[in-house]
C-alpha positions as CSV (number, residue, x, y, z in Angstrom):
1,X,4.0,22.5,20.4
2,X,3.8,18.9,21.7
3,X,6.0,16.6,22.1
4,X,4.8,12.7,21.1
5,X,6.6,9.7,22.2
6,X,4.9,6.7,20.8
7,X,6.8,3.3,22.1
8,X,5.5,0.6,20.4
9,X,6.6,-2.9,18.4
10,X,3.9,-2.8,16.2
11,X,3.9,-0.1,13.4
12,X,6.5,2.9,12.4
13,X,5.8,6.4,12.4
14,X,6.5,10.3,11.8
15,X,5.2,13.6,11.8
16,X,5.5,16.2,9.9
17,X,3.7,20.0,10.3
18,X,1.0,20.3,7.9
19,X,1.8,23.8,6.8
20,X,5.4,23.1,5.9
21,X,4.1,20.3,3.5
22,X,1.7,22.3,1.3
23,X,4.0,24.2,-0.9
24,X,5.8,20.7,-1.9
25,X,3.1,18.9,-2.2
26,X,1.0,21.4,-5.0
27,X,4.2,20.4,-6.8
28,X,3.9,16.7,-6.5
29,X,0.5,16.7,-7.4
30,X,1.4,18.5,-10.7
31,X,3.9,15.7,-11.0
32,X,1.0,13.2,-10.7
33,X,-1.1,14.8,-13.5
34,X,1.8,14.2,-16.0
35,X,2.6,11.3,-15.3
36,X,-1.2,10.9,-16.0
37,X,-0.7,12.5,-19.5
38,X,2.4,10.1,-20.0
39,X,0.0,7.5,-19.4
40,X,2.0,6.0,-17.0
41,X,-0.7,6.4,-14.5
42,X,-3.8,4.0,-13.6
43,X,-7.3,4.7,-12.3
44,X,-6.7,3.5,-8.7
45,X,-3.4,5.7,-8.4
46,X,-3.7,8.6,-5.8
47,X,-3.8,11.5,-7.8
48,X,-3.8,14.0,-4.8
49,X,-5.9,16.5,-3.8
50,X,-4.5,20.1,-2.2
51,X,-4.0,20.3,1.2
52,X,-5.9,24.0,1.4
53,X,-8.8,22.5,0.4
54,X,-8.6,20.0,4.1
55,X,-10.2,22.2,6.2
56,X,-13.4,23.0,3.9
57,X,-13.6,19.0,3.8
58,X,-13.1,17.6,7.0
59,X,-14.3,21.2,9.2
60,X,-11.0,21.5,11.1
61,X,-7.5,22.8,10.6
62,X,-4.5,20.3,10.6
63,X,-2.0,21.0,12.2
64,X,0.2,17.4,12.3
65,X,0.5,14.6,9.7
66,X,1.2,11.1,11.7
67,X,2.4,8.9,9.1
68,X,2.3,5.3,9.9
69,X,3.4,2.1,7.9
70,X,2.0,-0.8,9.4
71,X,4.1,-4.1,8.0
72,X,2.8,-7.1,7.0
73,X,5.0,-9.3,6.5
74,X,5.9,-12.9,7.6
75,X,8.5,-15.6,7.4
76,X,6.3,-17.8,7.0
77,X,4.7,-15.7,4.1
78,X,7.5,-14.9,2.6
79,X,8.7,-18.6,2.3
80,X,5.6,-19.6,0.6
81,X,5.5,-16.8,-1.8
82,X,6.9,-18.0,-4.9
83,X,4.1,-20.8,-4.2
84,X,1.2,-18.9,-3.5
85,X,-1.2,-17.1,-6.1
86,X,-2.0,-14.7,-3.8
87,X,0.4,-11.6,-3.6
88,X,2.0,-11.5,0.3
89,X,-0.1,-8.7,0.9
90,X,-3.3,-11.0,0.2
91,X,-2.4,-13.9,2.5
92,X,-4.2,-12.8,5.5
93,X,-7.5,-10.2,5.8
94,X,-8.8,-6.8,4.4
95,X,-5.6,-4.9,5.7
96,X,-8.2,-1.9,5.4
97,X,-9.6,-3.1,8.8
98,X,-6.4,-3.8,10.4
99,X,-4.5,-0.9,9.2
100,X,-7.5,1.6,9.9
101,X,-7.7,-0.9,13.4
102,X,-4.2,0.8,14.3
103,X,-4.8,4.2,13.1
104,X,-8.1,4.4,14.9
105,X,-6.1,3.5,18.7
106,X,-3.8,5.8,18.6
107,X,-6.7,8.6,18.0
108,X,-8.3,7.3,20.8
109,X,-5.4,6.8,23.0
110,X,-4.9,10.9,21.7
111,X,-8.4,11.8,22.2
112,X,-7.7,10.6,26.0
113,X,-4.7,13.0,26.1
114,X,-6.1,15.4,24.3
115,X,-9.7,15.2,24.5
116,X,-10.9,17.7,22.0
117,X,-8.7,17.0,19.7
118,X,-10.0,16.6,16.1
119,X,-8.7,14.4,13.5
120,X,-9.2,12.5,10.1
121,X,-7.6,9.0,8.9
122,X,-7.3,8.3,5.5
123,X,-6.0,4.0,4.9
124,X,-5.2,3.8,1.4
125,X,-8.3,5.3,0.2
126,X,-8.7,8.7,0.1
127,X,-7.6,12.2,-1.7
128,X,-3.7,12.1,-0.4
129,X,-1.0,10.3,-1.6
130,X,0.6,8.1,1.5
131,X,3.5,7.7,-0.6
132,X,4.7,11.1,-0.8
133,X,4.2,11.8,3.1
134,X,5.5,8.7,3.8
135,X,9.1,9.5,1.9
136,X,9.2,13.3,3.1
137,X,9.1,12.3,6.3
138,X,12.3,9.8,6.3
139,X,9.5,7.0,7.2
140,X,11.0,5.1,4.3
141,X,13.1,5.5,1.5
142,X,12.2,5.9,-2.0
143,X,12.3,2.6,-4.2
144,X,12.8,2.8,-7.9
145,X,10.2,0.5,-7.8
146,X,8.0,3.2,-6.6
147,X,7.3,1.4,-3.0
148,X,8.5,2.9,0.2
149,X,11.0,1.1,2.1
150,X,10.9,1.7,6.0
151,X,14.7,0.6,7.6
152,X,13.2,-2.2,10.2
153,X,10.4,-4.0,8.0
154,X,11.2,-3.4,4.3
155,X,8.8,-2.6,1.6
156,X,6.1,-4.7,3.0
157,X,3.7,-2.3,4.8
158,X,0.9,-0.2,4.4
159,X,0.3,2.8,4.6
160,X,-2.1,5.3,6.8
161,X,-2.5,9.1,7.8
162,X,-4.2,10.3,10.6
163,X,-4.7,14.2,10.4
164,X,-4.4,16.1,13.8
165,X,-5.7,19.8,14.7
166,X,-2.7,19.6,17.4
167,X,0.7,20.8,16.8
168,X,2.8,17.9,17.7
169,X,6.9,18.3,17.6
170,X,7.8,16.9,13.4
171,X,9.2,14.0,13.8
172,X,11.5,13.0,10.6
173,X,14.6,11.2,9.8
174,X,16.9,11.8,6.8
175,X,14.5,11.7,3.1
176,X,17.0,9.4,1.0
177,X,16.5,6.5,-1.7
178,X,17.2,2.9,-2.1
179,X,20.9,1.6,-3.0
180,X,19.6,1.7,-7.0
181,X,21.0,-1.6,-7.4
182,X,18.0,-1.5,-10.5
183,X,17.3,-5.7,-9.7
184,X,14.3,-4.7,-9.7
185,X,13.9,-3.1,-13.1
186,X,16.0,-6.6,-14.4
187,X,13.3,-8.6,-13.1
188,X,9.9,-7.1,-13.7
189,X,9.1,-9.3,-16.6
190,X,6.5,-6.6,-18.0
191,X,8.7,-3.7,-18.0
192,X,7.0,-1.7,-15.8
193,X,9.7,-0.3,-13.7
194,X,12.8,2.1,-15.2
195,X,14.8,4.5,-14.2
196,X,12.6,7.5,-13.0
197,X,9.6,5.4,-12.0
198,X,6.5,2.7,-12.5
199,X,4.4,2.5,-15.4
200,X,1.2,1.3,-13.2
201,X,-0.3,0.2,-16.9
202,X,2.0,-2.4,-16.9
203,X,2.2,-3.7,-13.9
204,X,1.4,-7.5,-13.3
205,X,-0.3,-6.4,-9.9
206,X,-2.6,-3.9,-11.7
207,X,-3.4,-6.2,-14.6
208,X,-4.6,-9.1,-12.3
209,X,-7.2,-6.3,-10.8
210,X,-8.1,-4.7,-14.1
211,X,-11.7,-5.0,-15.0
212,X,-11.1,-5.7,-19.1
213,X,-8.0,-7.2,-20.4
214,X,-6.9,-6.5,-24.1
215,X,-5.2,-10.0,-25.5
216,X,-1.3,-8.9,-25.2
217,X,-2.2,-8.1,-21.6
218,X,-3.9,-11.6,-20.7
219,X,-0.7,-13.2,-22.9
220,X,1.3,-11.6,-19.8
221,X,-0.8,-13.2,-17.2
222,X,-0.5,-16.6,-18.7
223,X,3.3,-16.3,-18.0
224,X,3.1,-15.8,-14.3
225,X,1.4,-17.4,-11.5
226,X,-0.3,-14.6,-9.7
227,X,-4.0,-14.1,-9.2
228,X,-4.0,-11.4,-7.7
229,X,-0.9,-9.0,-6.9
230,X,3.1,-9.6,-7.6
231,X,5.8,-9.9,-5.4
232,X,9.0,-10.2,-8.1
233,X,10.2,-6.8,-7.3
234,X,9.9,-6.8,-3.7
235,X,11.3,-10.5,-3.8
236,X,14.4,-9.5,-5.5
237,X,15.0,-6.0,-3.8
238,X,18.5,-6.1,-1.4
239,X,16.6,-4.0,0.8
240,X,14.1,-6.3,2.2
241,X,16.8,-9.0,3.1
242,X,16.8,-9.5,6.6
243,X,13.8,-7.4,7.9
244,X,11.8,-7.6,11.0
245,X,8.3,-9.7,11.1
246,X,4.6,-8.0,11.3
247,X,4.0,-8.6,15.0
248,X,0.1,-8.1,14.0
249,X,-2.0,-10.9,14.9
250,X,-4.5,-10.0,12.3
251,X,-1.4,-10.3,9.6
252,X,-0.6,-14.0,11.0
253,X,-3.8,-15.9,11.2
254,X,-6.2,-17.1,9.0
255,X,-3.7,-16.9,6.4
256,X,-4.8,-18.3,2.9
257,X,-2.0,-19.1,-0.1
258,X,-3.7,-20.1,-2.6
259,X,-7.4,-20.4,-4.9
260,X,-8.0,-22.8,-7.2
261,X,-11.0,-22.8,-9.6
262,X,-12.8,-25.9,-7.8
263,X,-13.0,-23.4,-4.9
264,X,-15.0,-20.7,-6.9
265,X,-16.3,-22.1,-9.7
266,X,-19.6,-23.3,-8.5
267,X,-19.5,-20.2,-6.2
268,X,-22.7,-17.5,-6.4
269,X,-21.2,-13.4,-6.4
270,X,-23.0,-13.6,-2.9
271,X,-21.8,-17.0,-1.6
272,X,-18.0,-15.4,-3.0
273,X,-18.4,-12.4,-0.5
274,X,-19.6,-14.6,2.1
275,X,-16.1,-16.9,1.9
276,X,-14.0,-14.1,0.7
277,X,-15.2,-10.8,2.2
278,X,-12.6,-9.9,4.8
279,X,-9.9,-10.6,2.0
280,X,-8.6,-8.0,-0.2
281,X,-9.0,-9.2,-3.3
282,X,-12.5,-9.6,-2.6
283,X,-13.8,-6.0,-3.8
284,X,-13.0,-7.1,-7.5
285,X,-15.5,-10.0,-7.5
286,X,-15.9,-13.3,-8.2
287,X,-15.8,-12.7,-12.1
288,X,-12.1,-11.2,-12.3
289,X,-10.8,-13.9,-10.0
290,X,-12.0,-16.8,-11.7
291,X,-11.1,-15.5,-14.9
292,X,-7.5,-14.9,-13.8
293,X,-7.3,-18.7,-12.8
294,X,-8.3,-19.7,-15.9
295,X,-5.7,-17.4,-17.3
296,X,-3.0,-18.7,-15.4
297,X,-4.4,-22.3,-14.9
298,X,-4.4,-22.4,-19.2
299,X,-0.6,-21.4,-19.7
């Protein structure tokens, strides 16, 4: 068993033993296929896949989970928000690089330690949940709003895994839940948030990314001001009063707020990627952007 003592100003972590996590997590992934029959479940949510089938996958076997949230957040972000048509989150580039960036240092500064070690990173997309590693471990506490909720930064971070085949020391603080002060279920103007959870069919941020809108849905969009994302419950939430600032360069340059329809209008699919590429709204296209402008533009 190793011990690892990571001193850094950049991300939070934990680590769990990957053994100890299988059992609980065959149960949440049967949680995730009902709330897939509820149909409170969308196609880009997680749905899991078991952690015996890991080594048949990836040809080694796990022994440590890191889990990392890497935040995002800004003052300077956050004060523009309720401006900006871009969700927080899509201010500044692809977090996909920067997160996987992070992810991908520590394995090498590992891999100098340890140098036949053998790992696997999953950042955001991938067959595990981050979420559910993410709360086991004490690296944040559970939001009604479904988000995790890390102590130093708040809700806004993302979230990465990087599988090891070493045995490091579990590293977790105390699993708990936010103060269920339920602001954010009073504000989410969709009703996507209750009591035991999110209805990710309803939510503003997965209608702005939704490839075909029905009319009551694009009636929603008219009323708010987001293109891509939403921040109201994370705005609202007690918990993120008062949190620490992303210390990530890449999170705090080159930091757009909003898109107007003059800027893609005349725009080719190609000549979009080539402006927009390192952005994360970029992998929808052109065509859902521009329509969710004239959406909101049209209120």
């Amino acid at each position: 068993m190793y011990k690892l003592n990571l001193t850094n100003d950049f991300f939070e972590y934990r680590i769990l033993n990957f053994e100890a996590q299988k059992e609980n997590y065959s149960k949440f992934i049967k949680s995730l296929k009902q709330r897939k029959q509820d149909g409170f479940s969308c196609e880009y949510e997680i749905e899991g896949e078991s952690l015996d089938l890991f080594s048949d996958k990836y040809g080694f076997e796990a022994q440590s989970i890191i889990v990392i949230f890497t935040p995002y957040s800004s003052c300077e972000k956050l004060e523009i928000a309720q401006k900006s048509n871009l969700s927080v989150h899509a201010c500044s580039i692809d977090y996909h690089k920067g997160v996987k960036a992070i992810a991908n240092k520590l394995a090498i500064e590992l891999c100098d330690k340890y140098p036949n070690l053998k790992y696997h990173i999953q950042c955001d997309n991938g067959e595990y949940n981050e979420k559910f590693f993410a709360m086991e471990s004490g690296l944040g506490k559970r939001g009604v709003n479904s988000l995790v909720i890390n102590d130093i930064y708040g809700s806004y971070g993302f979230l990465s895994l990087l599988f090891t085949d070493i045995a490091f020391e579990e590293y977790k603080t105390e699993k708990t839940n936010c103060i269920n002060c339920k602001k954010c279920i009073e504000s989410c103007p969709t009703g996507a948030i209750f009591e035991n959870g999110l209805n990710f069919n309803k939510c503003i941020s997965y209608l702005t990314q939704k490839k075909h809108l029905d009319e009551n849905e694009e009636n929603i969009l008219k009323k708010q001001y987001k293109i891509y994302g939403c921040d109201i419950c994370q705005i609202i939430c007690p918990e993120n009063k008062n949190k620490k600032s992303s210390n990530i360069e890449d999170f705090n340059v080159d930091l757009l707020y909003n898109i107007n329809l003059d800027d893609v209008l005349g725009l080719s699919n190609k000549e979009f990627k080539h402006i927009y590429g390192n952005r994360n709204f970029s992998w929808r296209g052109k065509s859902i952007i521009k329509r969710n402008i004239l959406i909101v533009d049209n209120e």
